[in-house]
N, CA, C and O atoms as CSV, one atom per row, in Angstrom:
chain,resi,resn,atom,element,x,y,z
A,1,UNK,N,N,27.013,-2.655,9.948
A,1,UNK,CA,C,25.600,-2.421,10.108
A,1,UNK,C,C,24.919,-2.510,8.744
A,1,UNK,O,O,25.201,-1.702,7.859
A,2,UNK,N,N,24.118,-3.384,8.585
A,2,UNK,CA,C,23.048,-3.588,7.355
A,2,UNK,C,C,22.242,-2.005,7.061
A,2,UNK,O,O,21.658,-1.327,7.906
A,3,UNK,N,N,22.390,-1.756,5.900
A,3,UNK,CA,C,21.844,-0.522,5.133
A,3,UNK,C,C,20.076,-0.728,5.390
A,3,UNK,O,O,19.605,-1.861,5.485
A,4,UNK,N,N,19.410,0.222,5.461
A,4,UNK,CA,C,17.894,0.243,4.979
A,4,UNK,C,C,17.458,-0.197,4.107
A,4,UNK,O,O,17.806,0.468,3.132
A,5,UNK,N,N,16.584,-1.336,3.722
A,5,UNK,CA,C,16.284,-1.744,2.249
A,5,UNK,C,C,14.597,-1.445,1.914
A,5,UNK,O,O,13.566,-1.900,2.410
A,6,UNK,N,N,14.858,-0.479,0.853
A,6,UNK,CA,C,13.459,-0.237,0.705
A,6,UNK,C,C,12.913,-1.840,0.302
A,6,UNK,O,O,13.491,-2.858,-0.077
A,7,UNK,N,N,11.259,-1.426,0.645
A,7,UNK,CA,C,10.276,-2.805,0.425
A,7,UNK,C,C,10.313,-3.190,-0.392
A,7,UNK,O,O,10.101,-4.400,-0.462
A,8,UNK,N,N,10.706,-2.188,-1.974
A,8,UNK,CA,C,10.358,-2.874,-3.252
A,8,UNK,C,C,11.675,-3.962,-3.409
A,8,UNK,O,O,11.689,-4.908,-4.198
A,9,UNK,N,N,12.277,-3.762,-2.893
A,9,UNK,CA,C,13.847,-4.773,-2.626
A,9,UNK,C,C,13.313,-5.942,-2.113
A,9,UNK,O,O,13.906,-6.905,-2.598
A,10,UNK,N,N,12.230,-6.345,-1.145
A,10,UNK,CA,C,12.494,-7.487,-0.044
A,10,UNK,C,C,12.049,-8.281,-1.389
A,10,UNK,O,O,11.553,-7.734,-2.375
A,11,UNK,N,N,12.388,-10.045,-1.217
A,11,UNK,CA,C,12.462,-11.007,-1.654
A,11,UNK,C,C,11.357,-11.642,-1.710
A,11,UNK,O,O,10.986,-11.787,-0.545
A,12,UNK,N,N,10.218,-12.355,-2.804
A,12,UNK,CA,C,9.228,-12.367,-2.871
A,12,UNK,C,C,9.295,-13.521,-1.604
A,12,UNK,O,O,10.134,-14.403,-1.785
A,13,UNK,N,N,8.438,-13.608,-0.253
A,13,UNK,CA,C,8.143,-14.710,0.444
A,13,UNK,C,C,9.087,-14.619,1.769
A,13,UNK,O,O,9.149,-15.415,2.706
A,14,UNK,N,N,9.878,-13.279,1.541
A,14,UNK,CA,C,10.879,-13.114,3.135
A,14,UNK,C,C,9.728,-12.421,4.254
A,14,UNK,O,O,8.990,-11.438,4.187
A,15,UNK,N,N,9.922,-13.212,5.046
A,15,UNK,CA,C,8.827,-12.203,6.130
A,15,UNK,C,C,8.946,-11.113,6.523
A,15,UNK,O,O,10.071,-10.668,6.748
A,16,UNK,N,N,7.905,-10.424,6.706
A,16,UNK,CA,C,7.597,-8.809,7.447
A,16,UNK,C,C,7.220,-8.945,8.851
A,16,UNK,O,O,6.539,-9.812,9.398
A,17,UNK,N,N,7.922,-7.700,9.417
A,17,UNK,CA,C,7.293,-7.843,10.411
A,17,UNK,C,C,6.285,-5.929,10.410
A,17,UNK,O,O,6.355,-4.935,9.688
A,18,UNK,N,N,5.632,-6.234,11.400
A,18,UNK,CA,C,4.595,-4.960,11.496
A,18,UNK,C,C,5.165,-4.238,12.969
A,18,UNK,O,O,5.553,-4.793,13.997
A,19,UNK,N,N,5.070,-3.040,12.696
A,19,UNK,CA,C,5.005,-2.007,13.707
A,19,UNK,C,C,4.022,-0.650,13.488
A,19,UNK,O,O,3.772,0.025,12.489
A,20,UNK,N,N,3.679,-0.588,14.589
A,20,UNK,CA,C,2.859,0.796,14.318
A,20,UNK,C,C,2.951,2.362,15.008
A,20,UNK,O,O,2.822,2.922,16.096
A,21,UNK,N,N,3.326,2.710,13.323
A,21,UNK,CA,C,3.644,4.142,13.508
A,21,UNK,C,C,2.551,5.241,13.355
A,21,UNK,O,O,1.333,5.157,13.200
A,22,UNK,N,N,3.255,6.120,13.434
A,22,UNK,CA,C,2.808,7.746,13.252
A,22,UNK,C,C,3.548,7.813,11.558
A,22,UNK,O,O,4.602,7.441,11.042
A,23,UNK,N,N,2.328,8.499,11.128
A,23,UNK,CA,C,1.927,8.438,9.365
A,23,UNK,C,C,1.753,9.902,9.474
A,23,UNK,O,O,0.535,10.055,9.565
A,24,UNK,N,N,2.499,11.408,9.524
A,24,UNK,CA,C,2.039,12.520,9.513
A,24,UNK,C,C,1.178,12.719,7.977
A,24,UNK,O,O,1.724,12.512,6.893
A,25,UNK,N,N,0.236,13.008,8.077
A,25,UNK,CA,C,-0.339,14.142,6.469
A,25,UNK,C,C,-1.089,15.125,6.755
A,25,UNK,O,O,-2.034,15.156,7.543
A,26,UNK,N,N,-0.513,16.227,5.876
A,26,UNK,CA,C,-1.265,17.423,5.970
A,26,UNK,C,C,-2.449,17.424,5.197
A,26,UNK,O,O,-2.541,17.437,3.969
A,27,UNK,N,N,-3.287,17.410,5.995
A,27,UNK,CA,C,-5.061,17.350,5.691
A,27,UNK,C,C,-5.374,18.337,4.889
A,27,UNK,O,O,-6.199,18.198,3.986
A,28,UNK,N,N,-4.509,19.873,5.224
A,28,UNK,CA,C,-4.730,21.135,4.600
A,28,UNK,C,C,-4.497,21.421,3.055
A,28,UNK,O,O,-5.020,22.249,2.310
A,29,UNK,N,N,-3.584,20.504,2.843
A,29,UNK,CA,C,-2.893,20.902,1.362
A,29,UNK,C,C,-3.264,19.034,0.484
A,29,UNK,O,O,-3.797,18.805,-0.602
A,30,UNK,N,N,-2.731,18.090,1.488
A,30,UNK,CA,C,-3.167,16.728,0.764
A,30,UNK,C,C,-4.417,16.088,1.380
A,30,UNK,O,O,-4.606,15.627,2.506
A,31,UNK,N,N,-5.270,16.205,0.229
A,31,UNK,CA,C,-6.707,15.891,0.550
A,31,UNK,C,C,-6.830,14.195,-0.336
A,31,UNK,O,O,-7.831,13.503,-0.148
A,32,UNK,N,N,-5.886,13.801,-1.103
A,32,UNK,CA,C,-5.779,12.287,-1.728
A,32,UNK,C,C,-6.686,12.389,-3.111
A,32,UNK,O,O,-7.474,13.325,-3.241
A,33,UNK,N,N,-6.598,11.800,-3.710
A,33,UNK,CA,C,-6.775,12.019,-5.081
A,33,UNK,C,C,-8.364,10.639,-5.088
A,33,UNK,O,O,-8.308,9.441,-4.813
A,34,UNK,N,N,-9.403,11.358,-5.449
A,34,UNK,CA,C,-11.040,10.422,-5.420
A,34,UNK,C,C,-10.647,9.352,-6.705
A,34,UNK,O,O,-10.274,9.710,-7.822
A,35,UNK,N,N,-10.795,8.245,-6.336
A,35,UNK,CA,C,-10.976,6.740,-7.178
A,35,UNK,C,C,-12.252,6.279,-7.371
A,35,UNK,O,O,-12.935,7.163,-6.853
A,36,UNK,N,N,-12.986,5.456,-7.789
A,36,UNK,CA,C,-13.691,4.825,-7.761
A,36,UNK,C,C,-13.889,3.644,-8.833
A,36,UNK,O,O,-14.930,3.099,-9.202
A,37,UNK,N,N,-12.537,3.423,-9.217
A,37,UNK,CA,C,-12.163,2.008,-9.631
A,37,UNK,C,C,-10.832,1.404,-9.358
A,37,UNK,O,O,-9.899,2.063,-8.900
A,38,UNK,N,N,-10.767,0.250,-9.622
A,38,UNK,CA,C,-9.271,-0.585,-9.382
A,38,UNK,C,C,-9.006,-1.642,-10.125
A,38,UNK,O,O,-9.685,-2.544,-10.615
A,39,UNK,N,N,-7.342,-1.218,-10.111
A,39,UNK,CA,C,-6.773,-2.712,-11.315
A,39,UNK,C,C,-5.527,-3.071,-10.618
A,39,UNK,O,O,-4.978,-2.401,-9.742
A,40,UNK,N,N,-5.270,-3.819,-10.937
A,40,UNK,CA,C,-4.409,-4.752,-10.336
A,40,UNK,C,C,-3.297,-5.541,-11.593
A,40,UNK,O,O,-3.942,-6.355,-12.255
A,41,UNK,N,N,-2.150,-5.471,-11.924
A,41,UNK,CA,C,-1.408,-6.010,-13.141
A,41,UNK,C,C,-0.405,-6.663,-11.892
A,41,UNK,O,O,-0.152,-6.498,-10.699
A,42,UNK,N,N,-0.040,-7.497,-13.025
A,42,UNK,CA,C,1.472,-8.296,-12.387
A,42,UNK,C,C,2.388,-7.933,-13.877
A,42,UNK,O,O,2.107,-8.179,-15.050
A,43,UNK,N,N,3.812,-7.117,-13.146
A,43,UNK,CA,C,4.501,-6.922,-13.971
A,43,UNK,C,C,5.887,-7.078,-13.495
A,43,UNK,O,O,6.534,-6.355,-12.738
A,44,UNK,N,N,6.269,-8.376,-14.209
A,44,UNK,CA,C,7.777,-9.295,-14.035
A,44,UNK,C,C,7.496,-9.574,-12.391
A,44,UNK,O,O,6.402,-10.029,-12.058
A,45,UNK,N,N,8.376,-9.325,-11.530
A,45,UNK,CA,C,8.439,-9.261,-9.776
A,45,UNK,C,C,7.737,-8.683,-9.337
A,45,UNK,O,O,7.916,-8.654,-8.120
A,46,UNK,N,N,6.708,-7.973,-9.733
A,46,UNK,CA,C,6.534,-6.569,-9.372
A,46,UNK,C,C,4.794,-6.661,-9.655
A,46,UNK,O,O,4.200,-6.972,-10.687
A,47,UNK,N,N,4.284,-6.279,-8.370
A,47,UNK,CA,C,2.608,-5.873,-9.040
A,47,UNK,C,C,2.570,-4.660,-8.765
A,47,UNK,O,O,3.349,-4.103,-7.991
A,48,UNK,N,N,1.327,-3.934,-9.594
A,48,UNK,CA,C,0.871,-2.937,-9.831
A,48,UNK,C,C,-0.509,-2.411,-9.681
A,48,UNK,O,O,-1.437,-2.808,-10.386
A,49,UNK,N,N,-0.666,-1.270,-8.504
A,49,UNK,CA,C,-1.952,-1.498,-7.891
A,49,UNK,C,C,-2.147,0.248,-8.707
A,49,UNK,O,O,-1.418,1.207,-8.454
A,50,UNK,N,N,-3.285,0.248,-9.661
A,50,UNK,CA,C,-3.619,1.315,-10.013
A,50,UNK,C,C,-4.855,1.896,-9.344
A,50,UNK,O,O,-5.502,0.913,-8.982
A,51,UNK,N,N,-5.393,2.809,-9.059
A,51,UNK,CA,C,-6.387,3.271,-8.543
A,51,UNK,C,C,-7.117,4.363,-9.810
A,51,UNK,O,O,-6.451,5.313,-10.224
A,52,UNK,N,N,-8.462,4.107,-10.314
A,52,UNK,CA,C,-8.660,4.936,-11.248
A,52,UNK,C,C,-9.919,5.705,-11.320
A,52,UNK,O,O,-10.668,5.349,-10.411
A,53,UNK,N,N,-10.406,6.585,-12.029
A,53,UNK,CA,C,-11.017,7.326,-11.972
A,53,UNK,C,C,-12.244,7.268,-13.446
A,53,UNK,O,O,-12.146,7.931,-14.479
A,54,UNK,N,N,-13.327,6.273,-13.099
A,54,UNK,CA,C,-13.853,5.658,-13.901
A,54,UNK,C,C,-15.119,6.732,-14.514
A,54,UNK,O,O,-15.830,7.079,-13.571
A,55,UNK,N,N,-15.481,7.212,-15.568
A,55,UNK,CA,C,-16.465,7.514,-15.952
A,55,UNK,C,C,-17.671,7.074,-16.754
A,55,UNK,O,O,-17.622,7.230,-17.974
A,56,UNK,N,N,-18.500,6.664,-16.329
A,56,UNK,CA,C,-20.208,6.078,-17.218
A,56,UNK,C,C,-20.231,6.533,-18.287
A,56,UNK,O,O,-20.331,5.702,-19.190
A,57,UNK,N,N,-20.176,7.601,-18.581
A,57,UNK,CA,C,-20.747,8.197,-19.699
A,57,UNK,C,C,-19.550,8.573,-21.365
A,57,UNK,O,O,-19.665,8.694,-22.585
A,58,UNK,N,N,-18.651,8.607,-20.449
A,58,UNK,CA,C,-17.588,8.384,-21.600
A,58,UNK,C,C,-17.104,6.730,-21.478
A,58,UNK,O,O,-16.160,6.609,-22.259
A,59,UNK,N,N,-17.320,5.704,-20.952
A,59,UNK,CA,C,-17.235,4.188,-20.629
A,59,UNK,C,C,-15.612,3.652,-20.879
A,59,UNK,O,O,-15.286,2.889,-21.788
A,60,UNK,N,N,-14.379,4.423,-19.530
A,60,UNK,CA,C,-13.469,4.615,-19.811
A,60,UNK,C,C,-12.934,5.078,-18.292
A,60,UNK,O,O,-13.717,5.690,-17.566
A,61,UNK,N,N,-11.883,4.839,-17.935
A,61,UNK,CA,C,-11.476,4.903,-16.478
A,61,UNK,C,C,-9.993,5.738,-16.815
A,61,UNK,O,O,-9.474,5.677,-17.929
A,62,UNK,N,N,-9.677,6.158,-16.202
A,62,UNK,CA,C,-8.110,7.155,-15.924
A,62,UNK,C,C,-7.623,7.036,-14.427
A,62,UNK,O,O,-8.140,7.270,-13.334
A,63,UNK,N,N,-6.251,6.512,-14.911
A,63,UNK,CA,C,-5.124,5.914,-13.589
A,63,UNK,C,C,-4.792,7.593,-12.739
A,63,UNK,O,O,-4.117,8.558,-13.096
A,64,UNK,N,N,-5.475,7.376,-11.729
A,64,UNK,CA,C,-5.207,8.961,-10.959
A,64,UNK,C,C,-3.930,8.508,-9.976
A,64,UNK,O,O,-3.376,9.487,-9.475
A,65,UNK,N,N,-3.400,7.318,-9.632
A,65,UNK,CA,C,-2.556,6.779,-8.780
A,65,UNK,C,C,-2.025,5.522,-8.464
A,65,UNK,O,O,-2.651,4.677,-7.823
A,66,UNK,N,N,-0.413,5.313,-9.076
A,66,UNK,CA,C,-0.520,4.182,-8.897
A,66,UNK,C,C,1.376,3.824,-8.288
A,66,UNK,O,O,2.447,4.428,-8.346
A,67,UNK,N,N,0.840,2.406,-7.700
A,67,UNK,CA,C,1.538,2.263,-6.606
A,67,UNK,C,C,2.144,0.448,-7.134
A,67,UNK,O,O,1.398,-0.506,-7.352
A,68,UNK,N,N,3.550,0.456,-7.210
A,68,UNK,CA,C,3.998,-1.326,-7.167
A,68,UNK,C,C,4.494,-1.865,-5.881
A,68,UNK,O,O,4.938,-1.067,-5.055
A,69,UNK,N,N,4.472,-2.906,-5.667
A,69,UNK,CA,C,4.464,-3.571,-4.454
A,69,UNK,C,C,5.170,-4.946,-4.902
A,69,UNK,O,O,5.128,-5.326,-6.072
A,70,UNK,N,N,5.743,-5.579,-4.005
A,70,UNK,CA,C,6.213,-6.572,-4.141
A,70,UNK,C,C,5.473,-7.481,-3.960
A,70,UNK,O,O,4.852,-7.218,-2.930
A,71,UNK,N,N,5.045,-8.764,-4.501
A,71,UNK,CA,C,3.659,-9.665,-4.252
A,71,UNK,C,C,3.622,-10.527,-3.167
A,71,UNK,O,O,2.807,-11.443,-3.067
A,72,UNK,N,N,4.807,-10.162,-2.039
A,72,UNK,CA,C,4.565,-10.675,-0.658
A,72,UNK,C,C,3.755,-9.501,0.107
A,72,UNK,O,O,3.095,-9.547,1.145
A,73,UNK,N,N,4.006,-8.561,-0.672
A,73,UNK,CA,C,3.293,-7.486,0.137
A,73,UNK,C,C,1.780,-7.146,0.097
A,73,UNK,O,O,1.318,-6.148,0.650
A,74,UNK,N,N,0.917,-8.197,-0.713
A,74,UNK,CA,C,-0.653,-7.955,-0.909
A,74,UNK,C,C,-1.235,-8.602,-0.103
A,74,UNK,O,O,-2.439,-8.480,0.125
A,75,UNK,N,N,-0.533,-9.337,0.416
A,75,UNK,CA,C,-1.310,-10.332,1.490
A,75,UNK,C,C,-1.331,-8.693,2.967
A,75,UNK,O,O,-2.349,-8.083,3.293
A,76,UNK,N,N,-0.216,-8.489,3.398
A,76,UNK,CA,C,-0.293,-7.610,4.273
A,76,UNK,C,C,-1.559,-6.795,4.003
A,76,UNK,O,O,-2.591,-6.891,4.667
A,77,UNK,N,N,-1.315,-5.741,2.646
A,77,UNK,CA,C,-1.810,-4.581,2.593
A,77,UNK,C,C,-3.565,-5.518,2.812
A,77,UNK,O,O,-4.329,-5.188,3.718
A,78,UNK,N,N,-3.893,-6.610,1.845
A,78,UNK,CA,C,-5.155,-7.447,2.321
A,78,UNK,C,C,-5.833,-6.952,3.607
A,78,UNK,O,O,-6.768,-6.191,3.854
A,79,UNK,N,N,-4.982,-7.694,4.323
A,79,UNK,CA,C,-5.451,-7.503,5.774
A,79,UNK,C,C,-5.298,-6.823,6.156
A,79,UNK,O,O,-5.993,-6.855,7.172
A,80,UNK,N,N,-4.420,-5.406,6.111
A,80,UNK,CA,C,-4.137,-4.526,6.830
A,80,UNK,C,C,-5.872,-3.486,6.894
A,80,UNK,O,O,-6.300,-2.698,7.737
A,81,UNK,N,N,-6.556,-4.082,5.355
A,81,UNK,CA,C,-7.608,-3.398,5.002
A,81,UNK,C,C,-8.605,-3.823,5.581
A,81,UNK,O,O,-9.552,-3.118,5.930
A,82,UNK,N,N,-8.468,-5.517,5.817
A,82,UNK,CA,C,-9.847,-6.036,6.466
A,82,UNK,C,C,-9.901,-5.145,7.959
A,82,UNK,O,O,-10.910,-4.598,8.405
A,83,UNK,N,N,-8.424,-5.159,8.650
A,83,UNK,CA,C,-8.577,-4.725,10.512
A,83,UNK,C,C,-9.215,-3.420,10.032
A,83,UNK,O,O,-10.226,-3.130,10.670
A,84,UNK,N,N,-8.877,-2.569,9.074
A,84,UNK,CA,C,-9.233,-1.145,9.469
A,84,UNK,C,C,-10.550,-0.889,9.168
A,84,UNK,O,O,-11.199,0.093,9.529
A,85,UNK,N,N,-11.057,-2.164,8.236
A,85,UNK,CA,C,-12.616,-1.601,8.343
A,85,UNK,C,C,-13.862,-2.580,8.589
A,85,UNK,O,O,-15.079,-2.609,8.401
A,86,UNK,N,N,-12.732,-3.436,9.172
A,86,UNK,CA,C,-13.951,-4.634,10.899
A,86,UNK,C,C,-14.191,-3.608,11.346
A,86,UNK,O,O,-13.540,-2.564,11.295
A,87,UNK,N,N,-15.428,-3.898,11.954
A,87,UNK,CA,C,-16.351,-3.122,12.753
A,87,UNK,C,C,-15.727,-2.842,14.345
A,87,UNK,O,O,-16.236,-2.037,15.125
A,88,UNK,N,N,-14.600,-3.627,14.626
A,88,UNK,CA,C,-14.123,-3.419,16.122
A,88,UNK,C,C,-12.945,-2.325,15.545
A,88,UNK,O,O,-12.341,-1.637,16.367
A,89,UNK,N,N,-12.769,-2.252,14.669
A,89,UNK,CA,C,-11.369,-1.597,14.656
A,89,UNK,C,C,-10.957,0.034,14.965
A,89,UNK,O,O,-11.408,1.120,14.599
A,90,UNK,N,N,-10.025,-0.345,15.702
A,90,UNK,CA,C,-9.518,1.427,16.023
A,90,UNK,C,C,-9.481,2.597,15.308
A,90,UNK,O,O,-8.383,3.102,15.542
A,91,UNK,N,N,-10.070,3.249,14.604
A,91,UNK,CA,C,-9.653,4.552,13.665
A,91,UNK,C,C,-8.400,4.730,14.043
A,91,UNK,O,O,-7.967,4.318,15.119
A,92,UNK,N,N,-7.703,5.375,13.164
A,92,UNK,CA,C,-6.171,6.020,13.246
A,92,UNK,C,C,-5.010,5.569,13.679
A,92,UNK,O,O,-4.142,6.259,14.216
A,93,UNK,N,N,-4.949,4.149,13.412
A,93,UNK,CA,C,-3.987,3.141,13.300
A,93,UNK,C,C,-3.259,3.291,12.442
A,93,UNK,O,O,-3.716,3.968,11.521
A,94,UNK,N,N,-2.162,2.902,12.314
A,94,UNK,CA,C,-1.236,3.540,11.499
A,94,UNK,C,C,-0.183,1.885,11.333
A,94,UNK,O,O,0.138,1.202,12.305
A,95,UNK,N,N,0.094,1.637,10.218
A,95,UNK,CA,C,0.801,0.453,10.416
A,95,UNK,C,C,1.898,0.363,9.160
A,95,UNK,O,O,1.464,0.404,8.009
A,96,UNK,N,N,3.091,0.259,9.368
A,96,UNK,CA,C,4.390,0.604,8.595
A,96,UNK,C,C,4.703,-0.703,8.685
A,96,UNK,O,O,4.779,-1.140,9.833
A,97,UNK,N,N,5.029,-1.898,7.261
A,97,UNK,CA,C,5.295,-2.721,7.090
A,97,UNK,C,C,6.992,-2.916,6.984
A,97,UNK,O,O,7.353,-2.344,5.955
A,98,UNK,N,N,7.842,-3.363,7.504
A,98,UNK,CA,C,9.255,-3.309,7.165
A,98,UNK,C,C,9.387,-4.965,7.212
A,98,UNK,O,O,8.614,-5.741,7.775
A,99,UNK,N,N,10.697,-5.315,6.390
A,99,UNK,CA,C,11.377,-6.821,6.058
A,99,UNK,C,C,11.729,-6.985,7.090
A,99,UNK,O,O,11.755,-5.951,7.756
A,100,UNK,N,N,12.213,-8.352,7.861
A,100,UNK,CA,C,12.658,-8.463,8.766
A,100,UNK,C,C,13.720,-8.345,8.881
A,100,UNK,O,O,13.969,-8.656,10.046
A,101,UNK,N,N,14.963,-7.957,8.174
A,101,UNK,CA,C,16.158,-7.453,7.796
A,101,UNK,C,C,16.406,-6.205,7.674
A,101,UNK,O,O,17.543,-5.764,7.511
A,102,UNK,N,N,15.083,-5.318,7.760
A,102,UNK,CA,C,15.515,-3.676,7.693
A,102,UNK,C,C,15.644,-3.494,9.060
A,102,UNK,O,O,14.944,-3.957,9.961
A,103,UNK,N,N,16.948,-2.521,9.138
A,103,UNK,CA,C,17.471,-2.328,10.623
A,103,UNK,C,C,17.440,-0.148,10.731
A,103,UNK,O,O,17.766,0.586,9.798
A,104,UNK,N,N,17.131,0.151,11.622
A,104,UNK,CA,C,17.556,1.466,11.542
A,104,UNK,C,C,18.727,1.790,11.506
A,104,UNK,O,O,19.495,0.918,11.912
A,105,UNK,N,N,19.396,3.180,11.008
A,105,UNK,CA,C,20.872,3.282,10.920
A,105,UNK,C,C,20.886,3.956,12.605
A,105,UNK,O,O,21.952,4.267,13.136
């Protein structure tokens, strides 16, 4: 039986497939950390999606969260962003990207 391979493993250009899950978060204690800027690096295999926390008046931004991805995976997360905020789209969709090679144990 093939092991679980986390995403940052899959192979730049192997396909995903989508399923949609249940994403539990506690609303009470994780409220997500406020952004209101974004950067984007490519580093070696690997991109890097920072989310930051930009201020006017000191003219200077701070990385509050950041996340690498494999660069087959921006096209997904792309679109995963356009469905959730088209105007037809379902609130509280939940969508877990796996390789087509990750198998459950």
């Amino acid at each position: 039986m093939k092991a679980k391979r986390d995403l940052g493993e899959v192979p730049p250009g192997e396909p995903m497939t989508s399923k949609k899950v249940s994403c539990a978060v506690d609303t009470q204690s994780d409220l997500g950390v406020y952004a209101n800027a974004f950067r984007v690096i490519q580093d070696g295999s690997e991109v890097i999606l920072d989310f930051c926390l930009y201020s006017e008046s000191e003219n200077a931004a701070k990385t509050v969260s950041r996340v690498r991805v494999n660069p087959s995976f921006l096209e997904v997360i792309t679109s995963r962003i356009e469905e959730a905020t088209s105007s037809g789209s379902q609130s509280g969709a939940k969508y877990l990207m796996l390789s087509s090679e990750t198998t459950e144990n």
